[in-house]
N, CA, C and O atoms as a MOPAC input file, in Angstrom:
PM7 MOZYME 1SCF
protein

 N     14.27400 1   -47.14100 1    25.82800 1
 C     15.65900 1   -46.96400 1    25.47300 1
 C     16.46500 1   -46.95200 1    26.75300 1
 O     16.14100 1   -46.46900 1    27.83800 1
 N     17.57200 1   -47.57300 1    26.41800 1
 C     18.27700 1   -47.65800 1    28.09300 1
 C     19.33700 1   -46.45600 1    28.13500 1
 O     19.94700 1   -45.94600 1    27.19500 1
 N     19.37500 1   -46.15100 1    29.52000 1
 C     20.46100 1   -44.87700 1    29.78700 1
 C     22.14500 1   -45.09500 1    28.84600 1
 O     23.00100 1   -44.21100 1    28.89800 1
 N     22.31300 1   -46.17300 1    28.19000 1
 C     23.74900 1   -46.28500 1    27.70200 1
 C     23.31600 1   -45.79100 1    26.51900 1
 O     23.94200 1   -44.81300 1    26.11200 1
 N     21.91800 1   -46.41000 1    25.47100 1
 C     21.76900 1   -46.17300 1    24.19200 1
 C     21.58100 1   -44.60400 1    23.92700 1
 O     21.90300 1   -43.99200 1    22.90900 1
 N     20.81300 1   -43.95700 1    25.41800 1
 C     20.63200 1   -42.76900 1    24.93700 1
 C     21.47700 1   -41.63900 1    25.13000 1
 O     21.37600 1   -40.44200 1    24.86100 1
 N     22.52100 1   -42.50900 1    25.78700 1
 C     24.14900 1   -41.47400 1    26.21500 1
 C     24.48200 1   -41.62300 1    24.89300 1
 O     24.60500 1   -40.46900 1    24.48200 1
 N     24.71600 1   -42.44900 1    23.91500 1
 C     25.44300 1   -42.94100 1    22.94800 1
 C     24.50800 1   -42.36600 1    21.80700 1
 O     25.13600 1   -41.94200 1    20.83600 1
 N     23.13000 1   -42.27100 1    21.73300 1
 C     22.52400 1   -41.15500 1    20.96700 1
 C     22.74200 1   -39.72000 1    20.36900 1
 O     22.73500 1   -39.17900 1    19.26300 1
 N     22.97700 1   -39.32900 1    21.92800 1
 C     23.22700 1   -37.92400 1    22.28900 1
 C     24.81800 1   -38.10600 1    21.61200 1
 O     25.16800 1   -37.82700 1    20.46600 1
 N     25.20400 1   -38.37000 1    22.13900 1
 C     26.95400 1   -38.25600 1    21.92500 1
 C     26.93200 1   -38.22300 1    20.04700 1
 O     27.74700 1   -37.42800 1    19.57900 1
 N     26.39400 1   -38.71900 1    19.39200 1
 C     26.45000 1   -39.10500 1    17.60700 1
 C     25.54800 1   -38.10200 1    17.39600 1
 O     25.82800 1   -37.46300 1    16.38200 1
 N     24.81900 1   -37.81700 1    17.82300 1
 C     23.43400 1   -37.15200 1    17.12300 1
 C     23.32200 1   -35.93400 1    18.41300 1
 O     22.52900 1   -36.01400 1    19.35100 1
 N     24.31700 1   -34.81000 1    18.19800 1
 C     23.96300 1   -33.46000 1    19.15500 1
 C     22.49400 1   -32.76000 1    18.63500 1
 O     22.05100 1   -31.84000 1    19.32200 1
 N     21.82200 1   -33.14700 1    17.55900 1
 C     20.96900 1   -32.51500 1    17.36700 1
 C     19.91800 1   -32.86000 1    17.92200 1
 O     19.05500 1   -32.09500 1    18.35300 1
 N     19.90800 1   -34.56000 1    17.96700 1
 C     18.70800 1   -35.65800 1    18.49300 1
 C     18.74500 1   -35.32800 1    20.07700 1
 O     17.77600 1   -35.43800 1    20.82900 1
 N     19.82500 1   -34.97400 1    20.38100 1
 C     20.24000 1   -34.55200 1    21.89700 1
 C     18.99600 1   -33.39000 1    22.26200 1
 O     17.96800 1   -33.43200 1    22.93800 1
 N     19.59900 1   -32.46400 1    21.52700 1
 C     18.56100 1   -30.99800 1    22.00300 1
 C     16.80700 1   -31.40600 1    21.87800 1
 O     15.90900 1   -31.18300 1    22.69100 1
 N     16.76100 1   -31.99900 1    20.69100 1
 C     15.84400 1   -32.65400 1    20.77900 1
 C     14.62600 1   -33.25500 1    21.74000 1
 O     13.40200 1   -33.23600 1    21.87300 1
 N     15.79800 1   -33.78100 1    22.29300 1
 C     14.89500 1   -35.03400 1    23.46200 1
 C     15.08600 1   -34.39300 1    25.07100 1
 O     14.84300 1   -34.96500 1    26.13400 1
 N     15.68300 1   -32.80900 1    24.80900 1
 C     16.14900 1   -32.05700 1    25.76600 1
 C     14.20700 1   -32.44500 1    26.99100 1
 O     13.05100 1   -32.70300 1    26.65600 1
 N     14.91900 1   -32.25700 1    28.36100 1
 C     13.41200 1   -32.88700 1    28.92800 1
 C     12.18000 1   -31.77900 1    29.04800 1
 O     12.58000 1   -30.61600 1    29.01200 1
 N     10.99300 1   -31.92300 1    29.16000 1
 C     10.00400 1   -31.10200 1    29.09800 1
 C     10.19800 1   -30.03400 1    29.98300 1
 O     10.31900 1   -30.45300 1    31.13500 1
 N     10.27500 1   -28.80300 1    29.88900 1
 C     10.59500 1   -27.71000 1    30.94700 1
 C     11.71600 1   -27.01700 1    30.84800 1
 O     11.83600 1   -25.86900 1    31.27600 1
 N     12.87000 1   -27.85600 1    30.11200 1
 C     14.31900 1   -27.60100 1    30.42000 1
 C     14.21800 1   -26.07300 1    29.70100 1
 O     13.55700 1   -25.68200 1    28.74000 1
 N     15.20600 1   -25.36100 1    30.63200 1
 C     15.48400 1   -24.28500 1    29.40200 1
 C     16.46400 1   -24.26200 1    28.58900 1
 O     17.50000 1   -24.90000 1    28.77500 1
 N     16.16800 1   -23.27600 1    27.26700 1
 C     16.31300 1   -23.52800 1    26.07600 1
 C     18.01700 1   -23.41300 1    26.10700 1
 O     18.39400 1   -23.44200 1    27.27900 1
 N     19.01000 1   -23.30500 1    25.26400 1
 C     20.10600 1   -23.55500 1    25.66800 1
 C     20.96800 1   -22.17000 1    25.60500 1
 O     21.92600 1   -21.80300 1    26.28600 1
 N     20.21800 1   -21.49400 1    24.45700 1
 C     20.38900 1   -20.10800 1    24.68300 1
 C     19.98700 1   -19.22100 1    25.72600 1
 O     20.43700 1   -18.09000 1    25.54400 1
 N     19.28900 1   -19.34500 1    26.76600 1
 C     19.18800 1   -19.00300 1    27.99800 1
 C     19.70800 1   -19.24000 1    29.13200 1
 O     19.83500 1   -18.53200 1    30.13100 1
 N     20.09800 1   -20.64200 1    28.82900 1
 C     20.87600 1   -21.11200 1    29.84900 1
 C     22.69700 1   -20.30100 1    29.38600 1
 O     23.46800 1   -20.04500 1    30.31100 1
 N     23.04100 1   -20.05900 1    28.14400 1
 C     24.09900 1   -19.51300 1    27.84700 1
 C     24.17100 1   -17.60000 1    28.47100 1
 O     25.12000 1   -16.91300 1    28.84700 1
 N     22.87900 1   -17.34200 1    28.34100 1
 C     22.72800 1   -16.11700 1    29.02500 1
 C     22.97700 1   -15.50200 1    30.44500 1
 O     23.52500 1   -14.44600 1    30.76300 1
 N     22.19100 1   -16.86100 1    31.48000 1
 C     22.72300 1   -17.11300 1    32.57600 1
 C     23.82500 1   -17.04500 1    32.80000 1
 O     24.25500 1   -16.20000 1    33.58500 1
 N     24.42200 1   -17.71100 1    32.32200 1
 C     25.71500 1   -18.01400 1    32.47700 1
 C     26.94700 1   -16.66900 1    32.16500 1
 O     27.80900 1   -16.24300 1    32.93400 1
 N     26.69700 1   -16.34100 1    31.07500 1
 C     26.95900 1   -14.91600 1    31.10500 1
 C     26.57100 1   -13.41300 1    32.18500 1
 O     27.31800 1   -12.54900 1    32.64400 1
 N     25.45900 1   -13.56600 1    32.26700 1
 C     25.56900 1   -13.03700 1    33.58300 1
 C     26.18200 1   -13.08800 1    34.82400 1
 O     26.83600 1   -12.20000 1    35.37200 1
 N     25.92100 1   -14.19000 1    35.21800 1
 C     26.52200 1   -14.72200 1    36.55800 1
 C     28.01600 1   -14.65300 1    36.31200 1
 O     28.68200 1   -14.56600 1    37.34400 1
 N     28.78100 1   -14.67600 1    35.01200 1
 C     29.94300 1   -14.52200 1    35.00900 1
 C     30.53500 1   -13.01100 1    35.02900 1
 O     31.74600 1   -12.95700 1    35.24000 1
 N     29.93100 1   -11.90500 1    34.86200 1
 C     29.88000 1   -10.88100 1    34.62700 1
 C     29.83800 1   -10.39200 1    36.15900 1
 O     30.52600 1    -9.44000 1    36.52900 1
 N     29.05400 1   -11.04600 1    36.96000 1
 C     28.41400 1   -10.20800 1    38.26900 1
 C     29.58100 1   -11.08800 1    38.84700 1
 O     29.76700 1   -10.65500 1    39.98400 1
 N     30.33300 1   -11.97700 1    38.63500 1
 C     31.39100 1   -12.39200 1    39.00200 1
 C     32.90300 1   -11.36800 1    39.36200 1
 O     33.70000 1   -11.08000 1    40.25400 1
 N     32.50700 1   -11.08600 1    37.72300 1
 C     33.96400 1   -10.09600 1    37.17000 1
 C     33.98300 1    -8.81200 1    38.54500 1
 O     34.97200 1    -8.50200 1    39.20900 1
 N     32.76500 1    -8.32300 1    38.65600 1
 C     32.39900 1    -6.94000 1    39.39800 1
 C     32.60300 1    -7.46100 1    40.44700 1
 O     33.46900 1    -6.89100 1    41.11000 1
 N     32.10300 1    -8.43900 1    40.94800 1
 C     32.56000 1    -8.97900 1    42.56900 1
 C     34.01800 1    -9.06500 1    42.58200 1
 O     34.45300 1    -8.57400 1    43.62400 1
 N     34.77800 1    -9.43200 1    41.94000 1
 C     36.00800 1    -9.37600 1    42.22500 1
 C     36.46400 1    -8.18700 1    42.22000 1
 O     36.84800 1    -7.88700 1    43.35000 1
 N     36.61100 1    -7.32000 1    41.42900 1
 C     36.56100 1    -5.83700 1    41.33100 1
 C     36.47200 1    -4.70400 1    42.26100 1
 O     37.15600 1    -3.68100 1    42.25800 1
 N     35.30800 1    -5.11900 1    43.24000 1
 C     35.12600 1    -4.80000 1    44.16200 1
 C     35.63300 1    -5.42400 1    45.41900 1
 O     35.50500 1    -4.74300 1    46.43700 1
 N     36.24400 1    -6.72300 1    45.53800 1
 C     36.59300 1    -6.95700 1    46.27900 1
 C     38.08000 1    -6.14200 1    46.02900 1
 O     38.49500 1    -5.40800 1    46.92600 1
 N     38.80000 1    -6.29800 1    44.85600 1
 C     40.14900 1    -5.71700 1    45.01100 1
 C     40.23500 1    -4.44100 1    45.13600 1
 O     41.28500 1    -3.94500 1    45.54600 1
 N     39.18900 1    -3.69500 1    44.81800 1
 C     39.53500 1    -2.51900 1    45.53500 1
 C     39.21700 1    -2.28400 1    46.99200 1
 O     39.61400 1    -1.19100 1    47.39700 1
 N     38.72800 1    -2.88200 1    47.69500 1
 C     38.16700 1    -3.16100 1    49.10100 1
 C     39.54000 1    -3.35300 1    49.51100 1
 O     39.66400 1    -2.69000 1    50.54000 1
 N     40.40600 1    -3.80000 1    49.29200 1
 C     41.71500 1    -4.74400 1    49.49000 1
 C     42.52200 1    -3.54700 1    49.54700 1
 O     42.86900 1    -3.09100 1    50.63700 1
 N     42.83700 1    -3.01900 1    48.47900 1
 C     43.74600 1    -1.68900 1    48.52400 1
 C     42.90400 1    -0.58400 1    48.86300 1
 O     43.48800 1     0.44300 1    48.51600 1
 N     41.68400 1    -0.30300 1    49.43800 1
 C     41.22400 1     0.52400 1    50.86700 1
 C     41.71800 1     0.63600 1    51.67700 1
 O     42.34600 1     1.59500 1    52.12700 1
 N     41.38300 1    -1.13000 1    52.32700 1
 C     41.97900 1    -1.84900 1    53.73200 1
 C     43.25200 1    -1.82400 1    53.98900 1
 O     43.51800 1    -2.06800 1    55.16600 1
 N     44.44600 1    -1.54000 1    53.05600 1
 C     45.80100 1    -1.33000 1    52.64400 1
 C     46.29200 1    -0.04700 1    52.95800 1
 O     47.40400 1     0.24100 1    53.40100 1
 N     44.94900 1     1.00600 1    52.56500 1
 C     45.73500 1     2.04500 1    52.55600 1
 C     45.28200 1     2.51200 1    54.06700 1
 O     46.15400 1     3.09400 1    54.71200 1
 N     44.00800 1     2.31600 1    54.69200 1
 C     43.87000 1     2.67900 1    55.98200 1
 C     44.67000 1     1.93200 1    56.97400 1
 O     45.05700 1     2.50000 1    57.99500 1
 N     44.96600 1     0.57800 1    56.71200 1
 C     45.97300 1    -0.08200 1    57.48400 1
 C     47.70600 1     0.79100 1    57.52400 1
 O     48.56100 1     0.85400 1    58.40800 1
 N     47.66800 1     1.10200 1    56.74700 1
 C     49.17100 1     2.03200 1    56.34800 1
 C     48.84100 1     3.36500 1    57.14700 1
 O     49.65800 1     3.65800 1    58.02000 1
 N     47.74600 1     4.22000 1    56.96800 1
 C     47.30500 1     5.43400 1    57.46100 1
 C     47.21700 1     5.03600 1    59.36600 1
 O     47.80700 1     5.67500 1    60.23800 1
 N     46.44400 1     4.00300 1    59.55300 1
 C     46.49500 1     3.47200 1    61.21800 1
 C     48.20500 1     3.63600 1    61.80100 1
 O     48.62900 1     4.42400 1    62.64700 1
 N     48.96100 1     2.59300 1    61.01300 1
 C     50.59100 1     2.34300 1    60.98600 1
 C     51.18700 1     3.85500 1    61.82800 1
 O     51.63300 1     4.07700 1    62.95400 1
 N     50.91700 1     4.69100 1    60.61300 1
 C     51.53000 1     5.76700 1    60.67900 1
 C     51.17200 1     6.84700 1    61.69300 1
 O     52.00500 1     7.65900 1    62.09700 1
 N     49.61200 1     6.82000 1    62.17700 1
 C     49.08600 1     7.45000 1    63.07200 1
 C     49.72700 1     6.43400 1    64.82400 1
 O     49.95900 1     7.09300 1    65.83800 1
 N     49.85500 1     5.26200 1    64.81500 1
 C     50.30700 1     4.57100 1    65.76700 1
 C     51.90900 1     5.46400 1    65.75500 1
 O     52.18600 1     5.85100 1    66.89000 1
 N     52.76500 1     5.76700 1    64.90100 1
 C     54.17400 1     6.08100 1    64.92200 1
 C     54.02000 1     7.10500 1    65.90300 1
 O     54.55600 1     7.15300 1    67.01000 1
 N     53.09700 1     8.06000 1    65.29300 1
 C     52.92700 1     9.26600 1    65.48700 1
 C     52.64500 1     9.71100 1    66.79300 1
 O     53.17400 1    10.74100 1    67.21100 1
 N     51.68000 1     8.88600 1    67.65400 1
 C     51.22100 1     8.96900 1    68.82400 1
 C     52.44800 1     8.62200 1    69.89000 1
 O     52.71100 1     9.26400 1    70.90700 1
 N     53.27000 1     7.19900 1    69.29000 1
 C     54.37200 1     6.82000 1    70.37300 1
 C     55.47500 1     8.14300 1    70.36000 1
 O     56.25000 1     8.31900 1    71.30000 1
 N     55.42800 1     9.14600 1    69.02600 1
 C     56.61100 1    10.13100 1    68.98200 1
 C     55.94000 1    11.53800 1    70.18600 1
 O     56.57300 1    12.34000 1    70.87300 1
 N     54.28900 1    11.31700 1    69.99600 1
 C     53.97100 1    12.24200 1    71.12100 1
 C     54.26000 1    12.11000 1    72.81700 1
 O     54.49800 1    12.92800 1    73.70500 1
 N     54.09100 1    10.50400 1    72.75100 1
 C     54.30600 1    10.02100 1    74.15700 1
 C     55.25800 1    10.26600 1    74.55700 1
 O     55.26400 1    10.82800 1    75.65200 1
 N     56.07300 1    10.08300 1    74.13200 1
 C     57.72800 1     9.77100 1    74.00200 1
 C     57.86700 1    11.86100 1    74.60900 1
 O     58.07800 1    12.41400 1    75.68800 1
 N     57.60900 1    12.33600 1    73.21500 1
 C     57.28200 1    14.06500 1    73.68700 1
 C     56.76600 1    14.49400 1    75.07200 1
 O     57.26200 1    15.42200 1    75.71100 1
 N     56.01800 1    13.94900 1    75.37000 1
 C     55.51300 1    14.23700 1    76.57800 1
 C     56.14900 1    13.89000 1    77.56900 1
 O     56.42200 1    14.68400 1    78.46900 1
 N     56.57600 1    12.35800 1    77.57800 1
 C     57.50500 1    11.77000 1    79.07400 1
 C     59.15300 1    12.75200 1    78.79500 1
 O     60.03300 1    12.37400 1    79.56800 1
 N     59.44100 1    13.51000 1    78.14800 1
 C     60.26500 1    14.45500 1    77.81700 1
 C     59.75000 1    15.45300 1    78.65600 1
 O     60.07300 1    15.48800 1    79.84300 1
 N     58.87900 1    16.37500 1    78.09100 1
 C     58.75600 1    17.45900 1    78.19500 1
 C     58.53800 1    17.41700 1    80.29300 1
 O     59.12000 1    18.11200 1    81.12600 1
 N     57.52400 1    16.35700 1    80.49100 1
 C     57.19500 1    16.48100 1    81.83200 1
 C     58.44800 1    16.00700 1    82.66000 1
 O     58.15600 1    15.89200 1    83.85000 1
 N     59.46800 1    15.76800 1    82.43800 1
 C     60.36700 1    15.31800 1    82.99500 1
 C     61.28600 1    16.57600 1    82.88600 1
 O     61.90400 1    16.91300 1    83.89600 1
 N     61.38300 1    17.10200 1    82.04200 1
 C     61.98400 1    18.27900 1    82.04500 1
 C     61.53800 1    19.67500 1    82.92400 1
 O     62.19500 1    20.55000 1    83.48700 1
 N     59.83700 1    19.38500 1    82.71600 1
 C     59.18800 1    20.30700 1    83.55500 1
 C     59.14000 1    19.79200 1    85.33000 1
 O     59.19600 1    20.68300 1    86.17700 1
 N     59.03300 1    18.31400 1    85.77100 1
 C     59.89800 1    18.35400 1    87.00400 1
 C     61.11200 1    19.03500 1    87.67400 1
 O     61.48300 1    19.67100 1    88.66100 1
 N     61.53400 1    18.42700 1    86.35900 1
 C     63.13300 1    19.06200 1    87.12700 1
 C     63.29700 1    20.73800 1    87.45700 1
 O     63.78200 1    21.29300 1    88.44300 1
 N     62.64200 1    21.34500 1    86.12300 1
 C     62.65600 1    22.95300 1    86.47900 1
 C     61.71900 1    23.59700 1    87.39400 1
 O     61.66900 1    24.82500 1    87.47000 1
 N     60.69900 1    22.55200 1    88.34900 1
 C     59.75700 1    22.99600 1    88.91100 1
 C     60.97200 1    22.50600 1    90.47000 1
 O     60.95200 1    23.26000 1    91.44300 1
 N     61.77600 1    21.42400 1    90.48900 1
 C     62.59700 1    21.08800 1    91.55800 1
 C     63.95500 1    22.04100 1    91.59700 1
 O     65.03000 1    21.70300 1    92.09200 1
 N     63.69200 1    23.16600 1    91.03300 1
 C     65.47700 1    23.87900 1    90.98100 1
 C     64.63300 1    25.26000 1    92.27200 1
 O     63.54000 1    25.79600 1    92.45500 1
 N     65.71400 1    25.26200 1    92.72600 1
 C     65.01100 1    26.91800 1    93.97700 1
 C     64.66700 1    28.12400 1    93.25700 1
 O     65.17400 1    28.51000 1    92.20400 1
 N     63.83300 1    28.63100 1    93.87400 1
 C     63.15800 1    29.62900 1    92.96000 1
 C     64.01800 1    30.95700 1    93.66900 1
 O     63.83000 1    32.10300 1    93.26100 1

């Protein structure tokens, strides 16, 4: 039988199809199982990626705010020691 007659088999006759399915193949309900799985372990991978995402979001925001925080200390400090010059430069 040539590859056109037996495309054209399959295509009229889905049953003659499963049929002539090749020696080994798995069955089609297993292969539907697979497939369900792998779509499932899909769903959770994403899942996990989006919450990974709004982690990385919220420690990126928490970094942000700890960076503010440090320039308001610096800032405090080139204050304070500048202030403490000057009162260490007045006559005692």
């Amino acid at each position: 039988m040539s590859v056109r007659a037996a495309v054209l088999l399959a295509l009229a006759l889905p049953a003659v199809a499963v049929a002539q399915r090749a020696p080994g193949a798995p069955e089609p309900a297993t292969v539907a199982a697979q497939i369900a799985r792998v779509q499932a372990e899909l769903a959770r991978n994403a899942q996990e990626r989006a919450r990974i995402d709004r982690e990385l979001r919220d420690l990126q925001a928490a970094i942000d705010r700890l960076r503010v925080r440090q320039q308001q200390l610096e800032s405090e400090s080139l204050r304070l020691q500048s202030e403490l010059a000057q009162l260490q430069s007045q006559p005692k």
